[in-house]
N, C-alpha and C positions, 0 to 999 in steps of 0.2 A: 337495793331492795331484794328478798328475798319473795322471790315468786314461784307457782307453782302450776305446772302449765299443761293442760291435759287434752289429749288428740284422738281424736273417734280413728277407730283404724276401718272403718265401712268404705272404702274406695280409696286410693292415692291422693286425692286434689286436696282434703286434710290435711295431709302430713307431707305434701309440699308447697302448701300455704303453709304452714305453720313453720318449715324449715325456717324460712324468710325471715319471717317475726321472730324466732328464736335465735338468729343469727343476729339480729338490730340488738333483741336486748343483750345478747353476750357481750354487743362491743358496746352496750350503753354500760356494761358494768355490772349488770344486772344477776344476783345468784341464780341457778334455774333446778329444778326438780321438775324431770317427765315424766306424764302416765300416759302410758301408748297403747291403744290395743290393735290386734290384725298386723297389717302389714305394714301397718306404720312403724311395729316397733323396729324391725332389721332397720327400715329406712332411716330413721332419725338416728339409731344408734352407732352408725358409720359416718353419722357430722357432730354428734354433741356426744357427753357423761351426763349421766346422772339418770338415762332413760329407764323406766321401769313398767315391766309389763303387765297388763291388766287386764282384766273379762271387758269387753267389751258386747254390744249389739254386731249383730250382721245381718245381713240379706241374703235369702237365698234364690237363685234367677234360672229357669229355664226358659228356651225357648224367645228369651229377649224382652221376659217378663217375669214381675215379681212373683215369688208362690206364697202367697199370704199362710196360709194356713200351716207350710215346713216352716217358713223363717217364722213364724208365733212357738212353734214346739219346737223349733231348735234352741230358739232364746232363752226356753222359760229353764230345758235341760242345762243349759249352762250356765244361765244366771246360776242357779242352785249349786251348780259345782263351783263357779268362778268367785261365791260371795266372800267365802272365810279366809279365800287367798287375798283378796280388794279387802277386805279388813283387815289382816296381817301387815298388807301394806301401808294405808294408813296407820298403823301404830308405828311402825320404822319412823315414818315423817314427823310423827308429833312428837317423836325421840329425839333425833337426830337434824332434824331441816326448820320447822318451825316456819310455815312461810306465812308471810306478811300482805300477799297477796294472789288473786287465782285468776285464770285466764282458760278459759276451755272454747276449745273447737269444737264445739259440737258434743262434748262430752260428759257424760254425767257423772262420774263417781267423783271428779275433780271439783265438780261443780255441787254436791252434798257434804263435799268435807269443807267448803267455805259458809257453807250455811251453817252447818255443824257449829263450827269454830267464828263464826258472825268475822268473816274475813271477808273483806271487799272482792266483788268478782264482776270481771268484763267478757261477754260474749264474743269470739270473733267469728265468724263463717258466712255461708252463704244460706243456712237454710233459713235462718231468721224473718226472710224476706216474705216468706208464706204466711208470717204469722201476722208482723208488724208492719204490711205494707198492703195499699189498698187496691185489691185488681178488678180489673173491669169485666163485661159478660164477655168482650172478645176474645178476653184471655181464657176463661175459664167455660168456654162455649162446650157445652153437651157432658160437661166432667166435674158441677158441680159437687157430688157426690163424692169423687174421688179427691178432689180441692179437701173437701172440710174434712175429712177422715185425714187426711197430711198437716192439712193446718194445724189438727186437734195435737195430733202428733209431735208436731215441732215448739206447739205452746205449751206442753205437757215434761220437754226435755230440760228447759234451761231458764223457768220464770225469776220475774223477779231481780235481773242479775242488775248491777248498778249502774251499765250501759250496754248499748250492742249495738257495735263496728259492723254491718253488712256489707259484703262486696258482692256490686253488682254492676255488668255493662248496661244493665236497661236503670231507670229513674223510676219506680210508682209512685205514685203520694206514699206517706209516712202516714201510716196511723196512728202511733203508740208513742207517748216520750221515751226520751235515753235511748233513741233510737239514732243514729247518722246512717247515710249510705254514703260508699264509696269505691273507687274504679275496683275491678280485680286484681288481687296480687298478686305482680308475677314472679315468678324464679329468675336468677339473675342470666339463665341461658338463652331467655326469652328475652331481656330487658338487651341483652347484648346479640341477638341475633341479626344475621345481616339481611333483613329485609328486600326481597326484590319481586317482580313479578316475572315468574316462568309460565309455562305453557302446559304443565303437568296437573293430576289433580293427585293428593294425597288420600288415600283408603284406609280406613283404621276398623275394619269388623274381625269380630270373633266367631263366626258364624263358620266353621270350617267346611270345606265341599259344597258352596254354597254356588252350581254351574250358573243357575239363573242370573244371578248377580254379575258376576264374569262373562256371561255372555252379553249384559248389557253395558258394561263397560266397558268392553271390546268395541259395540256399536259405537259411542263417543268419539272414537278417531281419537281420542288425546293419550297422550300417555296418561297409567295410571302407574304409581307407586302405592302398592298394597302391605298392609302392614294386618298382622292376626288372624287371618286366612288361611296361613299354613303354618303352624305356631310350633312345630320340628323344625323348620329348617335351620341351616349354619348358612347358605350361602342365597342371595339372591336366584332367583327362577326366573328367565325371561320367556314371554309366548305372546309374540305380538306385542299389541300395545301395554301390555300388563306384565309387572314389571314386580312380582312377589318378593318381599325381602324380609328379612330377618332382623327383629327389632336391635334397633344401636337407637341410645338415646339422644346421642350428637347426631347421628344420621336422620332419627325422624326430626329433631327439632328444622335442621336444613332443609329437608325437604316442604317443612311445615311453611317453614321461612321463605321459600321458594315457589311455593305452587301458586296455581291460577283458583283453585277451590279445593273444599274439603269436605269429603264424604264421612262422617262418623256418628256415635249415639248422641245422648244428648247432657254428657255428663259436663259440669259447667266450667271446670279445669281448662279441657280442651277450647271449650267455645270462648271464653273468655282469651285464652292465647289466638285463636282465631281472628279475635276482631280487633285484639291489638295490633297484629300482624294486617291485619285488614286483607282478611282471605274471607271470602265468601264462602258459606257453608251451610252443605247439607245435611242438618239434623234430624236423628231417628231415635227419639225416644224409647225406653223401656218403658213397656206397660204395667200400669199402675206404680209407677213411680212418676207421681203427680210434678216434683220437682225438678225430673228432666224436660217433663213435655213445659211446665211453666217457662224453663230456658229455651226451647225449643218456638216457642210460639212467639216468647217477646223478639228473638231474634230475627222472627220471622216480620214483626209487627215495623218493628225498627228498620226492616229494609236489609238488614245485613246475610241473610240469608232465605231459606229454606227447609220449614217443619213437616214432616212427613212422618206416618204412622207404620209406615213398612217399604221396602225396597222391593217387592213383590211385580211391582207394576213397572215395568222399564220408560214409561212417560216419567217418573218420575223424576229420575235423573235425565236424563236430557230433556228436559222442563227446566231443571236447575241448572244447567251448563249454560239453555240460552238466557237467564235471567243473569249469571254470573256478570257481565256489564254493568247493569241496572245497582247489583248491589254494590260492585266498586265503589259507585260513584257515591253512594251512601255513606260507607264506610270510609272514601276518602275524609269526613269530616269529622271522626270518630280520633278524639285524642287522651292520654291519661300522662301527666309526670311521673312516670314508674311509680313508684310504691310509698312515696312522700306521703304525701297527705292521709293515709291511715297509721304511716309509722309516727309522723309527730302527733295524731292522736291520741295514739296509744301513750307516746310518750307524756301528753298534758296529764291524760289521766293518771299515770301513775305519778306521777308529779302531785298532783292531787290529792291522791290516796297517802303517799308521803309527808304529807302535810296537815292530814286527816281531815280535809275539805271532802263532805260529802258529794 
């Protein structure tokens, strides 16, 4: 089948979610045409052909939090520039490709040329979950507000489509039909890593010169392996128990693979590898992005972790260090068969669509 398969480039865990999928369907046989935007496109274009770059949305974040009002006026300047290039491109496709079927991450221009073209299209991501799943007041304690302006958001990007695949480590009720939930996808670095418990904790902040932080994770006594902290360097920086290094992606996955907990934001890539791993962890949402603190909180609800609104306060982390037990033992009971049961999803349906069973 000739599919047509389109990746928001707004953060990494897209377009290495969608690696995954797009590697199943290559060896399912499957024709593919990518529409990438951001940084997804380099990435995908160094495992597949056919990648094609597009305008995309993006975000723009200081200080560890959304700035609504640039990323509103960055978007609108570059929709406007990026539109006649995304329409150029769709004419190539409708020449040349022809596809039979659509599949977007999160993405919309992929997701208007199925409607356009009354072509079957399957949602796959994580954001879906805000829209078509039912949360309760614990989840959503004091941030109403913030909830429905993300919900309105994410039911505004991708309606309608003829299913949607969510992956998620927590369960809500399902609100909506055409709806499944399912474990996170992992990368096959992850699916093959060698799991163990060490004594270390893993550091993932972008916060650079950030002494208060380092002073508090000095106090822990544990080693820490810090990652994005000093984001020049080439070689490892030891001082004490902190242990600055310089991103290697086989290195972080080890040490991911390796540690006793894990200090990072609350983006759902990482936490999701987290709790496969069944590493406990501490999460720090970016503010007003409603969809980390929502990963942030069920993690917390679930027992696998710890959601916190700022690293400011040094109880915070050693709060989490001494809970790190409590959540093992939680997460000991935490299981997913790799990536199965969403790939022969995906697979029924297109099976389906091949068959023209709606």
């Amino acid at each position: 089948m000739k599919i047509l398969y389109g990746v928001v480039g707004e953060g990494m865990g897209h377009a290495m979610r969608s690696r995954v999928m797009l590697e199943h369907l290559v060896g399912q046989g499957h024709e593919l045409e990518i529409m990438a935007s951001g940084r997804a496109v380099e990435f995908l274009k160094k495992r597949f052909e056919g990648v094609n770059r597009i305008h995309g949305l993006h975000m723009i974040y200081e200080e560890n939090r959304v700035r609504r009002g640039k990323t509103f006026l960055s978007n609108a300047v570059a929709s406007a520039a990026g539109l006649p290039k995304n329409i150029a491109a769709y004419f190539d496709l409708i020449k040349d490709f022809r596809p039979e079927m659509v599949i977007s991450d999160f993405e919309s221009w992929t997701y208007l040329y199925a409607k356009m073209h009354r072509l079957p299209i399957i949602s796959v991501d994580n954001m879906q979950i805000l829209n078509r799943c039912t949360h309760g007041p614990d989840i959503l304690r004091g941030d109403d507000a913030e909830f429905h302006i993300a919900r309105l958001f994410v039911k505004g990007k991708l309606p309608f489509c003829d299913h949607y695949l969510i992956t998620s480590f927590f369960r809500p009720p399902i609100r909506k039909p055409k709806t499944s939930l399912f474990p996170p996808i992992l990368r096959p670095e992850i699916l093959s890593a060698d799991r163990r418990r060490g004594e270390h904790l893993i550091v993932y902040q972008t916060a650079e010169g950030n002494t208060s932080l380092s002073d508090t994770l000095t106090r822990t006594g544990l080693e820490c392996r810090i990652y994005g902290m000093r984001r020049g360097i080439t070689e490892e920086q030891v001082e004490g128990n902190l242990r600055y290094r310089p991103f290697s992606e086989a290195g972080f996955i080890d040490d991911l693979a390796s540690a006793r907990g894990v200090i990072a934001g609350g983006g759902f890539t990482l936490m999701g590898e987290a709790v496969y791993l069944r590493k406990p962890m501490l999460a720090v949402p970016i503010r007003h992005q409603f969809e980390q603190v929502l990963n942030a909180r069920y993690l917390e609800k679930d027992g696998y972790g710890k959601a916190a609104d700022s690293l400011d306060d040094p109880a915070t982390i050693l709060d989490f260090v001494d809970a790190i037990p409590q959540c093992e033992e939680k997460l000991a009971g935490y299981s997913q068969d790799g990536n199965r049961l969403i790939l022969e999803a995906v697979d029924h349906l297109l099976d389906k669509a091949a068959a023209g069973v709606p």
